[in-house]
Steps between C-alpha positions, in 0.01 A plus 500: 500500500856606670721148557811428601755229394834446660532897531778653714596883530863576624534858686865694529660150411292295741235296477139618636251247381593142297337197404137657456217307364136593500188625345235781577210372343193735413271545816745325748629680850788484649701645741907576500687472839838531625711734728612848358757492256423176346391556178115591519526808312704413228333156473199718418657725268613192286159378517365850276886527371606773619832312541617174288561173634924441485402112489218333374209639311185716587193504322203752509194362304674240307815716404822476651650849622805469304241558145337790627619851339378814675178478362492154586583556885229811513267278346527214779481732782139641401472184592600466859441760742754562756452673860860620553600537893620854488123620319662790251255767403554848317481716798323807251248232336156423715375160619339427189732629236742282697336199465365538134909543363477163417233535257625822374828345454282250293312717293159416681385794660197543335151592630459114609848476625378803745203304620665244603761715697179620696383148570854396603542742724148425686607185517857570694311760689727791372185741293512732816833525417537545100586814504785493761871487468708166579674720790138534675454156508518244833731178440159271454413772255789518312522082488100486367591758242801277377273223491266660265779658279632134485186372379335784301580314145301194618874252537489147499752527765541744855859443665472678823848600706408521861214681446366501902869524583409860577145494665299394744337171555147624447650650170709202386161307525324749247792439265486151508115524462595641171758265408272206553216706289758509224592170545112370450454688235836258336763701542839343618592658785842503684594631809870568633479566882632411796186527765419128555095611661408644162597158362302315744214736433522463114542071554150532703304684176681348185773227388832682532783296373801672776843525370833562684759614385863299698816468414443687178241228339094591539371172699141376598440638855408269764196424651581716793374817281 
């Protein structure tokens, strides 16, 4: 599905990650540590290539990065659905509309496509809220609504940027609730964060493979986590 081989990315002349070597298979879990400014992000953003490796080779579903044309690239990511940490909306676009660009984008907005929008949001808990604007919403709000934007084309994939780093622990729990329903249902799921509870929470419900990023490699984490 997305696997890496030998891949490196150099930054401003220096060298971020290196020597990276590993798989996301469909319907696995895993978590990404490491402390800020280590690489999580962009290590994420090559995995749905928004950047391209400077060493070693990336592949999304069999292809390596480096074939993909524009089409190519916008293809993959329908793909993988990404929960970005900063949760970007269109401030003069409701709930909904926000989270159904991704299918208008994709020429599926049809009469079924809409359906599903109303079962999506039921299931993040947002259909009191359809009709508001992103500016309206709390932080768990805003984080549920990028989760269902993320996975409104049905991906194979869901990359997730600290997506509690912002909430509550009551709230981080619902999104991980989701996460894991994703996950059963065989998506690949991947979570960058920092908040070593929500890992031990996830490790008690599922088989979460925990990676840290050190010293600019992504390593096996220890059984500590």
């Amino acid at each position: 599905m997305i696997a890496f081989d030998n891949v490196a990315y150099s930054y401003g002349g220096g060298e971020l990650l290196t020597g990276i070597t590993l798989a996301l298979a469909p319907g696995s879990f895993h978590f990404l540590t490491g402390p800020s400014g280590a690489g999580k992000t962009t290590f994420l953003k090559l995995c749905y290539a928004a950047l391209r490796p400077t060493g070693g080779e990336v592949r999304l579903f069999d292809r390596s990065v480096f074939a993909l044309d524009r089409d190519g690239v916008a293809a993959a990511r329908r793909r993988i659905g990404v929960v970005h940490q900063d949760c970007q909306f269109l401030d003069h676009l409701s709930v909904a509309d926000n989270v159904a660009l991704p299918l208008t984008v994709a020429g599926l907005d049809g009469q079924a496509a809409r359906r599903d929008l109303a079962e999506l949001l039921a299931w993040v808990g947002l259909t009191h809220r359809a009709e508001a604007r992103p500016p309206e919403l709390s932080g768990g709000e805003r984080q549920r609504a990028a989760l269902a934007r993320a996975v409104i084309v049905s991906p194979d994939a869901i990359l997730a940027d600290e997506p509690t780093g912002n909430v509550d622990w009551e709230m981080s729990q619902r999104l991980l609730t989701l996460l894991l329903e994703l996950n059963r249902m065989g998506k690949a799921v991947m979570i960058a964060t920092h908040d070593l509870a929500l890992i031990r929470s996830a490790k008690s419900q599922v088989q979460a493979r925990v990676l840290r990023i050190s010293n600019r490699r992504v390593q096996l984490a220890g059984a500590d986590l």
